[in-house]
N, C-alpha and C positions, 0 to 999 in steps of 0.2 A: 504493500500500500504506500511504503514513503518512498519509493521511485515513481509511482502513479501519479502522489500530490505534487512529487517536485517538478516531473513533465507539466502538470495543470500550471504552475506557477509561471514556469517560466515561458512556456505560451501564453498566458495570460499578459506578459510582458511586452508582448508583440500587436501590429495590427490586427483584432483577430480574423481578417479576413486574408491575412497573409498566406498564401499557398493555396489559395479558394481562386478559380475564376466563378467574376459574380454575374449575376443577370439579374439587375435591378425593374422594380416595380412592370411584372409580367402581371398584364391583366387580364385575369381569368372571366370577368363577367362581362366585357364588351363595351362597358360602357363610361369609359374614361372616368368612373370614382376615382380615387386616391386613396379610397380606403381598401378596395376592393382588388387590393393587386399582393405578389408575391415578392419575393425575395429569395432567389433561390442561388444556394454557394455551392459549386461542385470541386472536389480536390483534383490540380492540376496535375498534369505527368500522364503517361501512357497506358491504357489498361485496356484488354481485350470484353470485360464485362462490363455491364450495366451496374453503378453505382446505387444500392439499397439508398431508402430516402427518408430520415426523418421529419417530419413537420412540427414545427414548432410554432404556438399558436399563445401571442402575449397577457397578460393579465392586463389589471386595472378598471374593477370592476363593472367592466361591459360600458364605463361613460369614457375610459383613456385610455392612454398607451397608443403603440402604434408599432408593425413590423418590425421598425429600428433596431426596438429591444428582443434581441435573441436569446436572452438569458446565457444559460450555460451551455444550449444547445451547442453552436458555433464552435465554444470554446473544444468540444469532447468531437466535435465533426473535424477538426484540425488534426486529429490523430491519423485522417486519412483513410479513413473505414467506409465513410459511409457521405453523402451527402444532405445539404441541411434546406428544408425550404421556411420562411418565416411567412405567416399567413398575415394581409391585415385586414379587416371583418370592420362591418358597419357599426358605429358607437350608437347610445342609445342616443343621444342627442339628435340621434339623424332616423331611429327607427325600431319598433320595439320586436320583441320576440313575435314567430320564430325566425326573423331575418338573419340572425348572426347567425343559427346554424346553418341555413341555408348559402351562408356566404361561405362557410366553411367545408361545407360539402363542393359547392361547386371550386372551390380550389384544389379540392382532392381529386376531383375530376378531372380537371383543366390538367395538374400534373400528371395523371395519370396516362388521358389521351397525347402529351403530348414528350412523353418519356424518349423515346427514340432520340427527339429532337436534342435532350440535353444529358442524352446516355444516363438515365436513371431505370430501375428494374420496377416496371408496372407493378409486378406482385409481391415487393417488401418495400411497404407505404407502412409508417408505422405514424403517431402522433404523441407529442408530447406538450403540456401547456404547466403554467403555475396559478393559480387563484382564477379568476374567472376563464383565462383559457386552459386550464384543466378541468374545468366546467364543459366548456365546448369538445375538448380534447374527448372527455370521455363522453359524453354525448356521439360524438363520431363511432367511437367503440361498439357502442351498445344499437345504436338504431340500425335502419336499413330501410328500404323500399316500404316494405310494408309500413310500418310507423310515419308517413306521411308528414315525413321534413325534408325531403331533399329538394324542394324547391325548383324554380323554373328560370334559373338564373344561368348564362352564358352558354355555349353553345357545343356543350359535351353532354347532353341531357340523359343519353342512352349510356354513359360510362358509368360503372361504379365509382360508389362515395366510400366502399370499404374499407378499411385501416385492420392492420393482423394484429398490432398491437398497442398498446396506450403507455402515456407516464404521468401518473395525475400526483400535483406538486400540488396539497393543501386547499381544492376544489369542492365549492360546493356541491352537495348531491343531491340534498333533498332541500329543497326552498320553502316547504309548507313548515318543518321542522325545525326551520333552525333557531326562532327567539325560545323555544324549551332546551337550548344544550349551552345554554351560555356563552354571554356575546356583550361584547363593550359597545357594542350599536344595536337598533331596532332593526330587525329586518323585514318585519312587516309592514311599515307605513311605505305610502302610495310613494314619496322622496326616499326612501332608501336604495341601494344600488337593482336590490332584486326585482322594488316595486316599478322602479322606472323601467327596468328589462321586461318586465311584462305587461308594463301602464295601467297599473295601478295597485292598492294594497292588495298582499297576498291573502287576505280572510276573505277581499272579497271576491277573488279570483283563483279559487282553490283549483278547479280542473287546468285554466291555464299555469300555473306556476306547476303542479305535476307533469303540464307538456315538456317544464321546462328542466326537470329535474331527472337526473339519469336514473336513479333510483331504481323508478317504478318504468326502466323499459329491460332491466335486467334478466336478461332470459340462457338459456342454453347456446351454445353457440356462439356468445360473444366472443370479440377479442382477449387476448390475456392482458393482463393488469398490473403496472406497478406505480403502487400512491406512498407518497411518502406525507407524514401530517405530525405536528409537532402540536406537542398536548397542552401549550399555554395559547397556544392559537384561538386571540379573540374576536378575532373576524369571521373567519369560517371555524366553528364547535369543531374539534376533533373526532367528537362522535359523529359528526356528517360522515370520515374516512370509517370510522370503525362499522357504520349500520351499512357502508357500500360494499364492506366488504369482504360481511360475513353476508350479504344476497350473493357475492358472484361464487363463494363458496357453495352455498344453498343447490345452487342449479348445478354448480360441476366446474364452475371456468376459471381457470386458472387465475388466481390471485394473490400477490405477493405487500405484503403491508409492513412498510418501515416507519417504527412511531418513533418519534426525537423526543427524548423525556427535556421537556424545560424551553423548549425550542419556539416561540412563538408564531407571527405570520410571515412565513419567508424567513424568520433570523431565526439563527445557532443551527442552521445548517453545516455539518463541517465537513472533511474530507470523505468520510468512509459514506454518505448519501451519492455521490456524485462518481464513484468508484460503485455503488450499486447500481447505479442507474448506468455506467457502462459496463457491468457485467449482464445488465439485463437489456440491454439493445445488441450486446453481441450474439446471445443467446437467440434474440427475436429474428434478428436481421443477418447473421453469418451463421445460424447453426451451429454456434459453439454451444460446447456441452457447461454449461454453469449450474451450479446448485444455489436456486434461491428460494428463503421461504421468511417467513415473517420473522421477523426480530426487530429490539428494541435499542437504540444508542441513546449516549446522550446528547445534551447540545452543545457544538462548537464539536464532536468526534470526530 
């Protein structure tokens, strides 16, 4: 692990787009948003195969952020494994649920259908997000055609939106639930991040805020699963991660849960999270043989 963190570091030290050729703002839905476009880094140098693709989809709860922020994605794509695409999705400001997933579908499409083009492999699309795009990340996971979000946005309509695997960084799961798991904010009034994501409060919009919560589309079949959620986290309750993920246990799908004792929203992440999270994209995306299963560190580990 401490030749793992020292390569992080001293990558980290560099542009992180160094040794990436980039393809900035590719717009998947047609129709010149800004929001609504990609960012996709593929590792330079010679290689006979189609490069496996992470998506990485930003937080900020569904009102900010933007592509820009790749989080660690980037950082762990610079090892040269794998290529990184950064989605960026309509903010509520401009439009409420179910538009964000739909935008995020149609960008799984768009790179999908157009793989060849930038030598990525169609069929290891995997997705990763942290806070509200771990939200979306695992939404992608979990739906399909039939659950009637993929929307009718840009012009891969016949492609799949499928993802083989997830990495949910501290995402809410259930939005009906979450002012009973404890929270330094109201999540139910009509102004809070969820009420604006589905316009208006969640009491009074119970079926839409379940549309909006991966939760309840947990079925057999889904992707596999790796969430990581730190137990002083008081924006999104902890128990959001823990009720998701003993459902995908429930039905059969493989689910891997790393709790950070003391670790709040985003902070005291330390090295051995980000060393799981690339033993579990090697596993999902190269077929390496890895052993993961749930355990606990603490924060800053």
């Amino acid at each position: 692990m401490r030749i793992f963190v020292i390569m992080l570091i001293c990558l980290s030290s560099f542009a992180l787009a160094e040794g990436m050729k980039e393809f900035r703002n590719l717009d998947y839905s047609g129709e010149g948003n800004s929001r609504q476009m990609i960012d996709l880094y593929v590792p330079e140098g010679d290689r006979a195969e189609p490069w496996p693709l992470v998506c990485w989809i930003h937080g900020g709860a569904w009102a900010k952020g933007s592509k820009k922020n790749t989080g660690q994605a980037l950082i762990l794509a610079r090892l040269g494994k794998y290529a990184v695409a950064s989605i960026g999705y309509r903010l509520t400001d401009e439009v409420q649920w179910p538009a964000q997933i739909h935008d995020c579908k149609s960008a799984i499409r768009f790179l999908r259908a157009n793989a060849k083009t930038y030598q990525l492999d169609p069929d290891k699309v995997m997705v990763w997000g942290g806070s509200a795009g771990a939200h979306l990340a695992t939404m992608l996971g979990v739906t399909d055609e039939k659950d009637g979000l993929e929307g009718k946005i840009g012009p891969h309509e016949k492609v799949s939106s499928k993802v083989i695997a997830v990495v949910n960084f501290f995402g809410p799961s259930d939005l009906v639930s979450m002012d009973k798991q404890g929270s330094s904010m109201n999540h139910n009034g009509p102004n809070s991040p969820e009420g604006k994501l589905i316009g208006g409060a969640i009491s009074e919009n119970f079926e839409k805020a379940k549309s909006a919560s991966p939760l309840y589309f947990v079925s057999k079949g889904d992707a596999p699963i790796l969430t990581v959620h730190g137990t002083k986290d008081r924006l999104v309750p902890y128990q959001q991660s823990v009720a998701l993920d003993a459902a995908f246990e429930k039905v059969g799908v493989s689910s891997v849960m790393l709790t950070v004792e003391g670790a709040g929203h985003g902070r005291g992440f330390g090295s051995s999270v980000i060393k799981t999270v690339g033993d579990f994209l090697d596993q999902q995306l190269l077929g390496e043989k890895k052993v993961l299963k749930d355990f606990t560190v603490s924060a800053n580990q």
